[in-house]
C-alpha distance (Angstrom), angle and dihedral (degrees) to the residues before:
residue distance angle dihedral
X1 . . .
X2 3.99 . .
X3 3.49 84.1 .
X4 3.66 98.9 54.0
X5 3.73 89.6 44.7
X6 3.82 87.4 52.3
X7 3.61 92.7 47.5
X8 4.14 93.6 48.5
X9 3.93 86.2 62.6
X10 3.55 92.1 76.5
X11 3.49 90.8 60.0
X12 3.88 101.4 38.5
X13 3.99 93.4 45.8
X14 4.18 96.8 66.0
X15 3.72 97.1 31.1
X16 3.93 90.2 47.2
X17 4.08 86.0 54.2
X18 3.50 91.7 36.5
X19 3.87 95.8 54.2
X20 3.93 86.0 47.7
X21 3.84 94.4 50.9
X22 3.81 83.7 51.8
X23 4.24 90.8 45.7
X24 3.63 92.3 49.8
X25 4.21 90.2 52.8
X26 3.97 96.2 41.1
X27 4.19 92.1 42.9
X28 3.57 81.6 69.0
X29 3.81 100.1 46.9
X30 3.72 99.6 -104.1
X31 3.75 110.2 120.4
X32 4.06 112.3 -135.5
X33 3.66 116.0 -161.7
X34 3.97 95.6 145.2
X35 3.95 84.9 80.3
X36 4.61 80.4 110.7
X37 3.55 84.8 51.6
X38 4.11 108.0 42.1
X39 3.93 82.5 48.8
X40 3.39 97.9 57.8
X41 3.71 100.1 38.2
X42 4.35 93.1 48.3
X43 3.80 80.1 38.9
X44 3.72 95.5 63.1
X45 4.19 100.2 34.2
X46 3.51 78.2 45.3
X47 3.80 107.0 49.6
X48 4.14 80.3 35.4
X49 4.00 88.7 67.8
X50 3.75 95.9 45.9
X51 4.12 89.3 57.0
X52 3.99 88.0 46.0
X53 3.63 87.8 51.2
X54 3.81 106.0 40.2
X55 4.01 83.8 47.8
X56 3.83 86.4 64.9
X57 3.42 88.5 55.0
X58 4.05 99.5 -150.4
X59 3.73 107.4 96.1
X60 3.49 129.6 87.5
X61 3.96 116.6 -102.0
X62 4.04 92.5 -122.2
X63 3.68 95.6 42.2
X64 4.13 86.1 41.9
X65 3.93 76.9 60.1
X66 3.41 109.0 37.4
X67 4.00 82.6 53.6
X68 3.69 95.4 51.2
X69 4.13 86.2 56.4
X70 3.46 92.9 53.0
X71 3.81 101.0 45.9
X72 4.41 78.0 45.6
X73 3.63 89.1 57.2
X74 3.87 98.4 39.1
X75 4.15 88.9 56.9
X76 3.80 87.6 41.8
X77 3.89 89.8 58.0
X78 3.92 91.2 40.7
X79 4.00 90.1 55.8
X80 3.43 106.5 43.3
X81 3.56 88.0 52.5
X82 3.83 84.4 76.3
X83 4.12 87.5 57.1
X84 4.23 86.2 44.4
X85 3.93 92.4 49.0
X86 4.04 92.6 48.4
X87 3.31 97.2 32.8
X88 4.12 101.2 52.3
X89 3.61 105.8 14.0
X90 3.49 99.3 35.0
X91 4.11 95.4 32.4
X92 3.48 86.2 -140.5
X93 4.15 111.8 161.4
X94 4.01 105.1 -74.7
X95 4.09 93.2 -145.5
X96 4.01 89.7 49.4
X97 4.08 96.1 40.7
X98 4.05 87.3 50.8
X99 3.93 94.4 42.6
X100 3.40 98.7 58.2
X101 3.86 89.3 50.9
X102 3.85 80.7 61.8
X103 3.38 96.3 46.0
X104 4.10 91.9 45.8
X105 3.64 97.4 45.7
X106 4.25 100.1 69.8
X107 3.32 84.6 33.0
X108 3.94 95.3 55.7
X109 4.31 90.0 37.8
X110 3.56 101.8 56.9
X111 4.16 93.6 41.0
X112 3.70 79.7 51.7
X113 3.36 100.8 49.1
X114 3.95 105.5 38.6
X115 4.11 84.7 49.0
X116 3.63 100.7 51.3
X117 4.02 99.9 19.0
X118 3.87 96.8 37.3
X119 3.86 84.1 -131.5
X120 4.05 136.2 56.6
X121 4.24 93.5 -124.2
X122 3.50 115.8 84.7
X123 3.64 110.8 -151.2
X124 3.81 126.7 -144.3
X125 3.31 139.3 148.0
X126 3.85 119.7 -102.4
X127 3.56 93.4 -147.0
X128 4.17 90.5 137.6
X129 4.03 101.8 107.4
X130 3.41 123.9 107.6
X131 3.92 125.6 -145.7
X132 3.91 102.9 -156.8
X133 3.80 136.0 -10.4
X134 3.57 104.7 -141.4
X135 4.01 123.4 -94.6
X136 3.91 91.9 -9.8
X137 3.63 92.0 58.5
X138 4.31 85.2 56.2
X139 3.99 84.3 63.4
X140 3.56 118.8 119.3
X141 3.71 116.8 -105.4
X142 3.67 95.6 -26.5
X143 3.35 97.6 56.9
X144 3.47 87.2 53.9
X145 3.67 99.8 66.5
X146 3.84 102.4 26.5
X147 3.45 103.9 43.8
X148 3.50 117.1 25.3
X149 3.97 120.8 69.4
X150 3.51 94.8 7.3
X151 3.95 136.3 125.4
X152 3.69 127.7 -114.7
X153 3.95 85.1 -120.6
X154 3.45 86.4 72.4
X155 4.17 99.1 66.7
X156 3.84 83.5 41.6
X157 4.23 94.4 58.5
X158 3.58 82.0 48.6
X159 4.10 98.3 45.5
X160 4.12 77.9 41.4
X161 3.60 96.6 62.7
X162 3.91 98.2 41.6
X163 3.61 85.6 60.0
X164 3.43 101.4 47.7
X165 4.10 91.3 49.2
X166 3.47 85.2 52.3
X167 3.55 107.1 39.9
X168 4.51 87.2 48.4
X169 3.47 94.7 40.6
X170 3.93 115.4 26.1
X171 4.07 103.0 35.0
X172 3.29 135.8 78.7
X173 3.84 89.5 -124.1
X174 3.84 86.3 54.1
X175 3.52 90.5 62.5
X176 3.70 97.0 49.4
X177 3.46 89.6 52.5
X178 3.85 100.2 49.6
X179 4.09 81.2 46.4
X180 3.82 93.2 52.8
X181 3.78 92.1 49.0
X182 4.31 96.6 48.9
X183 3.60 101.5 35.6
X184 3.75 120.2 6.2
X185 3.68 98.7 174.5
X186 3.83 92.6 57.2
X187 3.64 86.5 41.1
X188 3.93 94.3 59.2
X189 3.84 93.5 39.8
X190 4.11 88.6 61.5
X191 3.77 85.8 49.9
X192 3.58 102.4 -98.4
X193 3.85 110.0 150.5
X194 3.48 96.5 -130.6
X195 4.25 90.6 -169.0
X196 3.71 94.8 49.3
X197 4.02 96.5 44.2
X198 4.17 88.6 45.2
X199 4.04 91.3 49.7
X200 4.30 86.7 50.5
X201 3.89 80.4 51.4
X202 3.94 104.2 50.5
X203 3.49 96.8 39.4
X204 3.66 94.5 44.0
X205 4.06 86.7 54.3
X206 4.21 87.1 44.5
X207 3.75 93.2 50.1
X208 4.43 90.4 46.7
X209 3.84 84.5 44.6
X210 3.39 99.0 53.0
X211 4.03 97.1 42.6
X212 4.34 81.5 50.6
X213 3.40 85.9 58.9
X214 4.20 94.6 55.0
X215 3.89 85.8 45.9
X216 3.56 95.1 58.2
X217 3.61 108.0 37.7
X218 4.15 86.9 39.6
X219 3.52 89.7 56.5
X220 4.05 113.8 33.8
X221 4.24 92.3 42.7
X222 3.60 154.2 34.2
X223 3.68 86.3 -136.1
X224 3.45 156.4 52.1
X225 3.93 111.7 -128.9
X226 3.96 104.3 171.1
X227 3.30 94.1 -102.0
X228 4.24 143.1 82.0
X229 3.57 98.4 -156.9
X230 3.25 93.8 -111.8
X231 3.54 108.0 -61.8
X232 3.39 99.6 130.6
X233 3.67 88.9 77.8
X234 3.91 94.3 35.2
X235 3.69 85.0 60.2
X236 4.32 89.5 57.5
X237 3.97 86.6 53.1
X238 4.04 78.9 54.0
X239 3.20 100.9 47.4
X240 3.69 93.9 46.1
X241 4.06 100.1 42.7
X242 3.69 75.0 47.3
X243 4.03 87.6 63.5
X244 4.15 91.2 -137.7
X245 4.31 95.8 -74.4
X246 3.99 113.7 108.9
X247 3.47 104.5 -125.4
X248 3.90 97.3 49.8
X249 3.73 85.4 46.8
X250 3.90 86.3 60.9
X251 3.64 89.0 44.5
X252 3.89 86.5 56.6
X253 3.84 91.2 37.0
X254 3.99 89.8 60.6
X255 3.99 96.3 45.6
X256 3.90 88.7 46.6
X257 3.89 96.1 39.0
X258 3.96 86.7 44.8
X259 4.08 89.7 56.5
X260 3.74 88.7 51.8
X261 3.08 97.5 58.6
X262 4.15 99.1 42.8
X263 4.16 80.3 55.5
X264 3.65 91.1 52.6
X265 4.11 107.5 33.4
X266 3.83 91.8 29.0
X267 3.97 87.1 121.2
X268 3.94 84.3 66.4
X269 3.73 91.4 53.1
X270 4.36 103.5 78.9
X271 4.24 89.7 -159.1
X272 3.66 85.6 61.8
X273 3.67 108.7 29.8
X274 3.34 86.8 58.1
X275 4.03 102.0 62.3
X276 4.32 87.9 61.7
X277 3.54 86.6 -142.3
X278 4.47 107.0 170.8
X279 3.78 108.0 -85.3
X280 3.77 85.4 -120.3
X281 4.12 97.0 69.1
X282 3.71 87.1 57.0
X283 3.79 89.7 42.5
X284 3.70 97.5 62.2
X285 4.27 95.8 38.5
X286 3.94 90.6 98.5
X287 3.43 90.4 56.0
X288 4.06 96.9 40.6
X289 3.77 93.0 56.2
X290 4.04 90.5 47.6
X291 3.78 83.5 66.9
X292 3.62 100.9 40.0
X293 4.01 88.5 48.7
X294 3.93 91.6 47.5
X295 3.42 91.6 49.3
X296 3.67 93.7 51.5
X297 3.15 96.5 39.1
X298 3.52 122.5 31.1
X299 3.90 83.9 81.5
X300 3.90 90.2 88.1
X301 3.79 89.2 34.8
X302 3.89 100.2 141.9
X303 4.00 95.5 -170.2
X304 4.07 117.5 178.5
X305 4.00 98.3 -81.8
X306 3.54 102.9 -126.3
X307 3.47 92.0 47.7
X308 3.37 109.6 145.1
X309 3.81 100.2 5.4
X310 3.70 118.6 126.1
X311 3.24 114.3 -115.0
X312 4.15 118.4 -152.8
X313 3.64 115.7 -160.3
X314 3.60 97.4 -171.3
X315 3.83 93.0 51.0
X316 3.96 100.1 73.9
């Protein structure tokens, strides 16, 4: 069981900063569905500078890794830009602006790769995971599945959402933003610059994207395959189950991220090993309960109002 539980964090830690990256773009109207996309592109610049520096051979492992997240979240916030540009200066259609960052982004990684790499899989070596933190790994039972075998990336989800609680809900920028995203217009008419406050928002959602998609990749493989299996899009089921407030969405990250892992360890789990169902059935369970939580659930949805509603400056 400890082992399962241990096992589900790799799932829960990138879609719980995922989902946030997405809550801190759609608190402030701007719909983010390029979350697939930003993932995989700061996934593979990312995993790309953890190769280049484990090949020097003179960094530390966790600072190797803790680079590779940055330089992940750094490209994350440079892309999205491109959605925040067309998507509040230019009020071009949010859904389109974001897809075609999700339809660039594989595009862009495997042109990349095969042209520089002479392949599309960038190699690395996953070398991030750490037995035992001294004396609070020696504590009884929670020790035991917080701090030993565990990444750094972990601590950092958890720093991650902290922040974002506090920075939505206890901050004067917060407030702005939660403003910007229910009613605009009265937003702009205290003096709220509704273009400057969105931009924070976007980028800040590219930049936790794009370090989400380091996390997983860094931690599930010894390579980078252009792709994030999808979690991108898991991550808006999250974020939505998670009905836009932090802590439910890390609620919602945990029963998703727990799923995952049942689908992909179930051979370690005698109950279900046992019924020989095809590895596919269990493959495609995450995804299954997604829908059937939506679909309960997105009833009582209570999404920022003028989500997704251009907003036009120039026309007051």
């Amino acid at each position: 069981m400890i082992n399962i539980i241990q096992l589900s964090f790799v799932s829960i830690i990138p879609l719980l900063i995922v989902a946030l990256g997405g809550l801190m773009s759609e608190k402030s109207g701007v719909t983010n569905i390029a979350l697939e996309g930003l993932m995989l592109i700061g996934g593979f610049i990312g995993i790309w500078t953890i190769k280049i520096l484990q090949t020097s051979g003179n960094v530390p492992p966790q600072l190797v890794y803790l680079i590779g997240i940055l330089v992940g979240g750094i490209v994350g916030g440079l892309v999205v830009t491109v959605h925040a540009f067309a998507s509040i200066k230019m009020n071009a259609d949010q859904t389109i602006s974001a897809t075609a960052i999700n339809l660039f982004a594989p595009a862009f990684a495997i042109f990349t790769a095969r042209s520089v790499l002479g392949g599309q899989q960038v190699i690395f070596n996953p070398e991030f995971r750490i037995d035992k933190i001294p004396i609070l790994g020696d504590i009884p039972l929670l020790g035991e599945i917080f701090f030993q075998k565990t990444y750094i990336s972990f601590y950092i989800g958890i720093v991650i959402l902290l922040a974002v609680w506090i920075l939505v809900y206890k901050t004067k920028l917060g407030l702005r933003i939660r403003a910007v995203g229910e009613n605009p217009h009265a937003a702009d008419a205290q003096g709220i610059n509704i273009y400057r406050v969105r931009y924070f928002s976007v980028i800040s959602s590219g930049v936790l994207a794009g370090m989400g998609g380091v996390i997983f990749v860094a931690t599930t493989s010894g390579s980078f395959d252009a792709t994030v299996a999808g979690m991108g899009f898991l991550a808006i089921g999250v974020l939505i189950f998670g009905n836009w407030s932090p802590f439910r969405v890390l609620f919602a990250a945990i029963f998703f991220g727990l799923f995952r892992t049942i689908s992909s360890a179930y051979v370690s789990i005698a109950f279900l090993n046992k019924l020989n169902l095809p590895s596919e059935i269990y493959l495609i369970i995450p995804y299954l309960v997604t829908l059937i939580a939506l679909a309960f659930t997105s009833r009582n949805s209570r999404a920022p109002k003028a989500i997704g509603k251009i907003y036009d400056i120039s026309s007051r």
